[in-house]
BAFI-3210 file (N, C-alpha, C; in Angstrom, 3 decimals, decimal comma, padded with zeros to 6 digits):
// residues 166
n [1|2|3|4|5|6|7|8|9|10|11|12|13|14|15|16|17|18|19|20|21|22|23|24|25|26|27|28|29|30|31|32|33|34|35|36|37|38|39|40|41|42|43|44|45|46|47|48|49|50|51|52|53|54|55|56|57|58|59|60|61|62|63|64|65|66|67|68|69|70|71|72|73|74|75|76|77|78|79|80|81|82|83|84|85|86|87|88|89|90|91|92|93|94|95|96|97|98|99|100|101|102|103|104|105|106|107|108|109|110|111|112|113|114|115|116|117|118|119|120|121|122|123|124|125|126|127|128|129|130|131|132|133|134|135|136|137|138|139|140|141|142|143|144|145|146|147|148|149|150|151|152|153|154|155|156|157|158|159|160|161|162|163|164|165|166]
n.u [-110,569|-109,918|-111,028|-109,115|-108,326|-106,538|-104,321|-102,311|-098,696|-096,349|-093,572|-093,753|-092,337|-091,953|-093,615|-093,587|-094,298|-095,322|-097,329|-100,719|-102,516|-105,452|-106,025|-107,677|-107,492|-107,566|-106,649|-104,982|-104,214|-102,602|-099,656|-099,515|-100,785|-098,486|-096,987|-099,103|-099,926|-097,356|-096,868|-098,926|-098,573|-098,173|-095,658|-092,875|-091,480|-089,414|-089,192|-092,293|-094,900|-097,114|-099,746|-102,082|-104,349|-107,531|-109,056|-112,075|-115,154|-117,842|-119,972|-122,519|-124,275|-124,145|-122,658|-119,286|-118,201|-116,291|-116,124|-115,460|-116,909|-118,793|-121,659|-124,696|-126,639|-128,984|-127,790|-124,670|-121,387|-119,832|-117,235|-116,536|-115,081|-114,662|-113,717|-113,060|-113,013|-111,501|-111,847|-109,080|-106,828|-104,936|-104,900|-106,497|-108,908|-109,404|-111,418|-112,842|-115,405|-116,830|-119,626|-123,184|-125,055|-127,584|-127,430|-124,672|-125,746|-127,269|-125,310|-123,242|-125,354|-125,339|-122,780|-121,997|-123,312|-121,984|-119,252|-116,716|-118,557|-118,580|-116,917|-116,044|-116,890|-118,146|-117,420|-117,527|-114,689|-113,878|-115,846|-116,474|-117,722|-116,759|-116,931|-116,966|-114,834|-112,086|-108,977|-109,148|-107,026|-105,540|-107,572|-107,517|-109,293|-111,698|-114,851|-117,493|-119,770|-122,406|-124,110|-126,953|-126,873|-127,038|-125,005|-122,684|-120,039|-117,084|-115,434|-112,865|-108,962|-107,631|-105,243|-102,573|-100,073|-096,324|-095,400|-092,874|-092,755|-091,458]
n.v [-175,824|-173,117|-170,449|-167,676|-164,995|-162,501|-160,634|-158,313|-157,060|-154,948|-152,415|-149,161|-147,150|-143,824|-143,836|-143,369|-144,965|-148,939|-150,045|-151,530|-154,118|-155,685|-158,605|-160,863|-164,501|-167,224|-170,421|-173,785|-174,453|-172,269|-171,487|-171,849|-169,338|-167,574|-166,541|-165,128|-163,337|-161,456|-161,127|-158,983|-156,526|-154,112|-152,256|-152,513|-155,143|-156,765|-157,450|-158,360|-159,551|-161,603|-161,003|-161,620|-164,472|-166,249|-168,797|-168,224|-169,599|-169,717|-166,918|-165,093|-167,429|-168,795|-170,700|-170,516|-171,181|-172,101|-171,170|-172,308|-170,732|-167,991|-166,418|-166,442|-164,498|-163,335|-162,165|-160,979|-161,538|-159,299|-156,780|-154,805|-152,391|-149,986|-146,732|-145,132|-143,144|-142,535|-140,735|-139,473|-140,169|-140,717|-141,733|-143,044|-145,719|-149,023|-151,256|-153,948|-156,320|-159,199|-159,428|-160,850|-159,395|-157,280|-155,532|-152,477|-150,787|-152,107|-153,769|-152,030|-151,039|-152,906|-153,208|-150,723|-151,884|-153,500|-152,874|-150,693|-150,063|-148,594|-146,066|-142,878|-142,011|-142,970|-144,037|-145,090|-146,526|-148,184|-149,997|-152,924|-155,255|-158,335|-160,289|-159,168|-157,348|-158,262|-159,314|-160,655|-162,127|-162,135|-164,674|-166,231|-167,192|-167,837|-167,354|-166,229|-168,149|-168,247|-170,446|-170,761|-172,094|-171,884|-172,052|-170,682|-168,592|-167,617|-164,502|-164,713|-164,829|-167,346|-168,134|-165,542|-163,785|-163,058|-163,526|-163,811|-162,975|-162,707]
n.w [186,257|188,214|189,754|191,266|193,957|193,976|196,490|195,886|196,178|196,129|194,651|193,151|190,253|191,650|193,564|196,874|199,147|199,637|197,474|196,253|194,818|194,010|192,337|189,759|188,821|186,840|187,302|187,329|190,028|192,736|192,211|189,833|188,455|189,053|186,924|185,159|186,984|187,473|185,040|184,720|186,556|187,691|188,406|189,663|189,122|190,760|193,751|193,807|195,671|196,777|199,058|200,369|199,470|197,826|197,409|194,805|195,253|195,579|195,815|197,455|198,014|195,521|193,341|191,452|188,569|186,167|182,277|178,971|177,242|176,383|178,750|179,154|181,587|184,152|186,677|187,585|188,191|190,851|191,397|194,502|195,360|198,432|199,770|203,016|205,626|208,894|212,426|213,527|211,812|209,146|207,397|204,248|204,332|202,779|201,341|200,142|198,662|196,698|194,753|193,490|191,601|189,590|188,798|188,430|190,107|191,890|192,971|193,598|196,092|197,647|198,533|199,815|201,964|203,248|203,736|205,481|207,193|209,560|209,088|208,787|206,538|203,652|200,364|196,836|195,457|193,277|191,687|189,660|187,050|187,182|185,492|183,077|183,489|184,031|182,793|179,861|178,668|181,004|182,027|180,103|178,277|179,325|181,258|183,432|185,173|187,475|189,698|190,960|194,301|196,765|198,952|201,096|200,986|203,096|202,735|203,158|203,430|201,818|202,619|203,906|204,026|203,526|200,350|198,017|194,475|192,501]
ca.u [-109,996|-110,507|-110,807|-108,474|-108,645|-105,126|-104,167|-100,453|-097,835|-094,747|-093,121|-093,961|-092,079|-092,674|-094,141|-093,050|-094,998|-095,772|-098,599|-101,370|-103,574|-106,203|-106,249|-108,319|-106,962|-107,997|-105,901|-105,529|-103,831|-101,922|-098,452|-099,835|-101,491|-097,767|-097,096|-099,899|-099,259|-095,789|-097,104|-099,533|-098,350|-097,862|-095,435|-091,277|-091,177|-088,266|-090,061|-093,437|-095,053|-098,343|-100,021|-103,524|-105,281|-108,570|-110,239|-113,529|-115,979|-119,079|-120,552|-124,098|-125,836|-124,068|-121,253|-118,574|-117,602|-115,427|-116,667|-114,569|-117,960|-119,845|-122,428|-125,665|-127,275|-128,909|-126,927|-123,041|-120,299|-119,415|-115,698|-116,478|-114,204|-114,532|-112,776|-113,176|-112,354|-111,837|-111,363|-107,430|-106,243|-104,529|-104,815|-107,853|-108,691|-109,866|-112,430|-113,473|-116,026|-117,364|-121,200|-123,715|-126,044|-127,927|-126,239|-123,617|-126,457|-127,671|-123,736|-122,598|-125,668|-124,813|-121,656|-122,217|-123,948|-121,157|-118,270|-116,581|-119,637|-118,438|-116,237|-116,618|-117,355|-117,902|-117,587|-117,300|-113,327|-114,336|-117,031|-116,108|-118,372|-115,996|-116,928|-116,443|-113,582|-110,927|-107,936|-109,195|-105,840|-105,223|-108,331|-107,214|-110,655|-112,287|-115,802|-117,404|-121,162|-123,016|-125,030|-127,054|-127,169|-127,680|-123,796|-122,215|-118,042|-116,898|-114,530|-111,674|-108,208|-107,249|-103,688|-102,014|-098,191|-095,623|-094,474|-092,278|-093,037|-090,521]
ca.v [-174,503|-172,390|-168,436|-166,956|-163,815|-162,099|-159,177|-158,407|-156,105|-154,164|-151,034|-148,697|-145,844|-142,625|-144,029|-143,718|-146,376|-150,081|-150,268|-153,117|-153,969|-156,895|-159,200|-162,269|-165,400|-168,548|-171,563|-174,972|-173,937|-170,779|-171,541|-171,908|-167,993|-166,288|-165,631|-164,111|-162,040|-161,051|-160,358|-157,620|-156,360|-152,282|-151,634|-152,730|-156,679|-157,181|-157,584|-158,168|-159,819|-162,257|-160,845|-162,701|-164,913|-166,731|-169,312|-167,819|-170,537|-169,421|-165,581|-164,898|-168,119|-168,618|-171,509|-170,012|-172,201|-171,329|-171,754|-171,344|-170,581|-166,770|-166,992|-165,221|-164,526|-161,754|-162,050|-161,224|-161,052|-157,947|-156,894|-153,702|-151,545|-148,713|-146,084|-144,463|-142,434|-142,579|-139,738|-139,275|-141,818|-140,098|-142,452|-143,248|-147,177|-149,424|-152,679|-154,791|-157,635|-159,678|-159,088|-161,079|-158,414|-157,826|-154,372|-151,669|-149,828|-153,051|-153,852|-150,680|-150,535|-154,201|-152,649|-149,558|-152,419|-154,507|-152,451|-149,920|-149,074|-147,631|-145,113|-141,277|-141,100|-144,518|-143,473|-146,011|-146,657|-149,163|-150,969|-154,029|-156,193|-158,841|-160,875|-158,045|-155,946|-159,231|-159,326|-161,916|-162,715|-163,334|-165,584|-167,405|-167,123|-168,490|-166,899|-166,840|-168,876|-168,626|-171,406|-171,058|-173,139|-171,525|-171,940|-169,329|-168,776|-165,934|-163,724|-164,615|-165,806|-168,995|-167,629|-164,666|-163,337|-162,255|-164,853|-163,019|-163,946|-161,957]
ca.w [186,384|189,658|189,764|192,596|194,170|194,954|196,663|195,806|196,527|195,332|194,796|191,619|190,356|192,059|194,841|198,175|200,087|198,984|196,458|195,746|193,307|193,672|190,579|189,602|187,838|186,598|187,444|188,600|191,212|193,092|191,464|188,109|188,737|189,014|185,534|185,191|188,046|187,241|183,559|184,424|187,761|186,788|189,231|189,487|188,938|191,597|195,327|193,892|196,605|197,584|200,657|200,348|198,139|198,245|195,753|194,956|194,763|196,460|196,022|198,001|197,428|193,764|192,890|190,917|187,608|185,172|180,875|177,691|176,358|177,241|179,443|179,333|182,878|184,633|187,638|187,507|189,668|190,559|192,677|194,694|196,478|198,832|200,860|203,876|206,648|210,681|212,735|213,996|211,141|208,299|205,725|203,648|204,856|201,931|201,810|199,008|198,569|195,551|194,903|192,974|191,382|188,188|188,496|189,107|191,443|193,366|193,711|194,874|197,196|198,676|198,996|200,872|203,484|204,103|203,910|206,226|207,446|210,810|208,558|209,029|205,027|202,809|198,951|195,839|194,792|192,128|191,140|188,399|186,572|187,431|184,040|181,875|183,781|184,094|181,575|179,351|178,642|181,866|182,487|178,920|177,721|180,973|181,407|185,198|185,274|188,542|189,121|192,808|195,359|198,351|199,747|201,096|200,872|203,799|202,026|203,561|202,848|202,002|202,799|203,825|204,561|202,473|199,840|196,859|193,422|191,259]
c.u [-110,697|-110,270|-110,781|-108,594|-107,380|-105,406|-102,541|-100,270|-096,806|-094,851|-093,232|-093,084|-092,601|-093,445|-093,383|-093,191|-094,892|-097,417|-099,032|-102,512|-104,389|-106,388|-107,213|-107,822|-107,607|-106,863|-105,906|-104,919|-102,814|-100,826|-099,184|-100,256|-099,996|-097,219|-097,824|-100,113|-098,502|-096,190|-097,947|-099,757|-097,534|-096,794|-093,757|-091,874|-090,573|-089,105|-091,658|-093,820|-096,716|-098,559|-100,941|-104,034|-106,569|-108,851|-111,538|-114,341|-117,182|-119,288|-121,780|-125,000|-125,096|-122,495|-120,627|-117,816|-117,022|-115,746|-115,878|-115,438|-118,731|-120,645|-123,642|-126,511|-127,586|-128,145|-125,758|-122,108|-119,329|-117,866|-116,072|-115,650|-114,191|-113,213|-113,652|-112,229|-112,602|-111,278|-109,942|-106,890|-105,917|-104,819|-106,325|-107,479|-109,733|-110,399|-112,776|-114,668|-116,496|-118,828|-122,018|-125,321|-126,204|-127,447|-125,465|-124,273|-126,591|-126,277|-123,498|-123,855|-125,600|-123,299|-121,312|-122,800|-123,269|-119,419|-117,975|-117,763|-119,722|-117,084|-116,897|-117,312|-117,243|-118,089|-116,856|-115,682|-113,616|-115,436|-116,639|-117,086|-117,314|-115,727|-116,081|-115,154|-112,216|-110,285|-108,485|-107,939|-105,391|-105,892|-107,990|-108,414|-111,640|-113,538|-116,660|-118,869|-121,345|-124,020|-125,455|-127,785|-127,420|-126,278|-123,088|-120,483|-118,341|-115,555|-113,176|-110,508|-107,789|-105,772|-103,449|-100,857|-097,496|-094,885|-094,382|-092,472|-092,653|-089,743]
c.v [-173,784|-170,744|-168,064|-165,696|-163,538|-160,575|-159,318|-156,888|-155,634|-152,846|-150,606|-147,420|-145,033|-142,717|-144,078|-144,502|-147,683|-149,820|-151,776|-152,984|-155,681|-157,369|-160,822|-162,994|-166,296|-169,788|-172,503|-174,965|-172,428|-170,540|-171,143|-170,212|-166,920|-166,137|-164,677|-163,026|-161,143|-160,194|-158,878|-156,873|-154,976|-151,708|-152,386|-154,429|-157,098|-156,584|-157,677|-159,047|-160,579|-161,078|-161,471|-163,664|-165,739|-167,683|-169,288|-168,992|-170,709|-167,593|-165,684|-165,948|-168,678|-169,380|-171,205|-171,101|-171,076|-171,924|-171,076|-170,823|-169,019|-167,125|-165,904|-165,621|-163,213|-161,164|-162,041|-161,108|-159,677|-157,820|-155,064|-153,321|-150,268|-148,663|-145,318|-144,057|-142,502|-141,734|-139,961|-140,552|-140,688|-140,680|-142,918|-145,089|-147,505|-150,966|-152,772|-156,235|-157,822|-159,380|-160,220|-160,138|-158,431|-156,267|-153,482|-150,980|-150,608|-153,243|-152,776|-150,577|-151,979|-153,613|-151,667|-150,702|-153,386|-153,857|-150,752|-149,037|-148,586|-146,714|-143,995|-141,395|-142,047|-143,150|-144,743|-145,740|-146,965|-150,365|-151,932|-154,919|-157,120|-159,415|-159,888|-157,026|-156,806|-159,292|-160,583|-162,696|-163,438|-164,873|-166,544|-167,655|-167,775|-167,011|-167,312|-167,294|-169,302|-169,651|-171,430|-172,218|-173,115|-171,820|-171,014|-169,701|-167,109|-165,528|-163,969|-165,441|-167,109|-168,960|-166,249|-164,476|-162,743|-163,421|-163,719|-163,757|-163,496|-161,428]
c.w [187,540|188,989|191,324|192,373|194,784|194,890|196,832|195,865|196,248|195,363|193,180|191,133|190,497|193,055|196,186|199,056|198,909|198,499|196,099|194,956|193,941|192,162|190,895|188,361|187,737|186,564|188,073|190,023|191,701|192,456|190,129|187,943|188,491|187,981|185,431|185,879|187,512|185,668|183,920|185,734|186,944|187,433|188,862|189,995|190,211|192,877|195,282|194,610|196,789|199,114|201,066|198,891|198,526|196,922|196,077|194,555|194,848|196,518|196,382|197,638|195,863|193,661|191,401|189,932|186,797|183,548|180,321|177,103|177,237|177,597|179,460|180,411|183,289|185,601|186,739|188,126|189,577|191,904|192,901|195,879|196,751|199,904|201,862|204,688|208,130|211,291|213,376|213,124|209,974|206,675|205,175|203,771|203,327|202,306|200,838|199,343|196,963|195,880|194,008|192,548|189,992|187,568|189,000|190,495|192,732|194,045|194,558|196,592|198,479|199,203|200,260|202,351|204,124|204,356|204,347|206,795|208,864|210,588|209,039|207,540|204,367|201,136|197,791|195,320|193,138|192,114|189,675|188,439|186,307|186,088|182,991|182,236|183,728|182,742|180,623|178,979|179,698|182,551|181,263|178,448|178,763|180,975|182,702|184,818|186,887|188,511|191,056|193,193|196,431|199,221|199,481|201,250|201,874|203,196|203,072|203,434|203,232|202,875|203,249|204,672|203,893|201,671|198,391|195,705|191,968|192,007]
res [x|x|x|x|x|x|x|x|x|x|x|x|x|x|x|x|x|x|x|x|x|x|x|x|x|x|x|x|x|x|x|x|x|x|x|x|x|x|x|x|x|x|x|x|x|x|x|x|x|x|x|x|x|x|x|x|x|x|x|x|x|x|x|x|x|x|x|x|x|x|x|x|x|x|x|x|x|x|x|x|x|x|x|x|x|x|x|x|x|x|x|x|x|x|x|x|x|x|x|x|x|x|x|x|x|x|x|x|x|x|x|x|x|x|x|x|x|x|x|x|x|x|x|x|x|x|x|x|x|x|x|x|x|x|x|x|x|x|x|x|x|x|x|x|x|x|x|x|x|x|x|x|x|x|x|x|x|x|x|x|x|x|x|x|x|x]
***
């Protein structure tokens, strides 16, 4: 079992723009993932949309397994996302990375050092204890176990475009 990282897309009621949501799944592969998508995708079903995905397998030093069994560790993987701002730009710009930290503070402050940090104004979106914030439903009881090794994964996608998936 792998744990992917999507960033998807669609339209929600009451929105005027396209809206996205990052989600994390567990599957043996990307197909196998769009149920689970489609199931807890908050927004109108019809044009929901792939734009990226990644299989996470590598955070800071830390190989990414997947256990039906809980895992007790001090490290955990954390999914943080900020916003910022750039002068003559209207829109608030957004940046995520995964973290390996033993908590919300060290995360957020690994955070603050890799993302938008030539913003006018960085400020915390979300911070997730990735373990504990993921649908267990959608992981199917799948629990994340770092185990380091000293290989690094660069955050970036395996994929990205527009592939529809409802």
């Amino acid at each position: 079992m792998k744990l992917y990282m999507f960033y998807i897309g669609g339209s929600a009621p009451g929105a005027n723009i396209e809206v996205h949501d990052v989600r994390f799944v567990a599957g043996e592969s990307v197909a196998d993932c769009y149920p689970a998508l489609r199931k807890n995708w908050y927004g109108t079903l019809q044009g929901l949309h792939l734009d990226s995905y990644v299989q996470v397998h590598h955070v800071d030093g830390y190989r990414i397994e997947l256990s039906q069994a809980p895992v007790e560790q001090a490290e955990k993987l954390w999914f943080v996302n900020f916003g910022g701002y750039y002068p003559n730009r209207l829109a608030e710009f957004h940046d995520f990375t995964l973290v390996v930290a033993k908590s919300a503070d060290e995360a957020k402050r690994v955070g603050y050092q890799r993302l938008l940090t030539d913003s006018v104004e960085q400020h915390k979106d979300d911070l997730y204890d990735v373990d504990n914030c993921l649908n267990l439903d959608l992981l199917d009881g799948w629990h994340i176990k770092l185990v380091k090794d000293g290989v690094e994964q660069p955050l970036v996608p395996d994929w990205s475009g527009y592939e529809v998936i409802a």
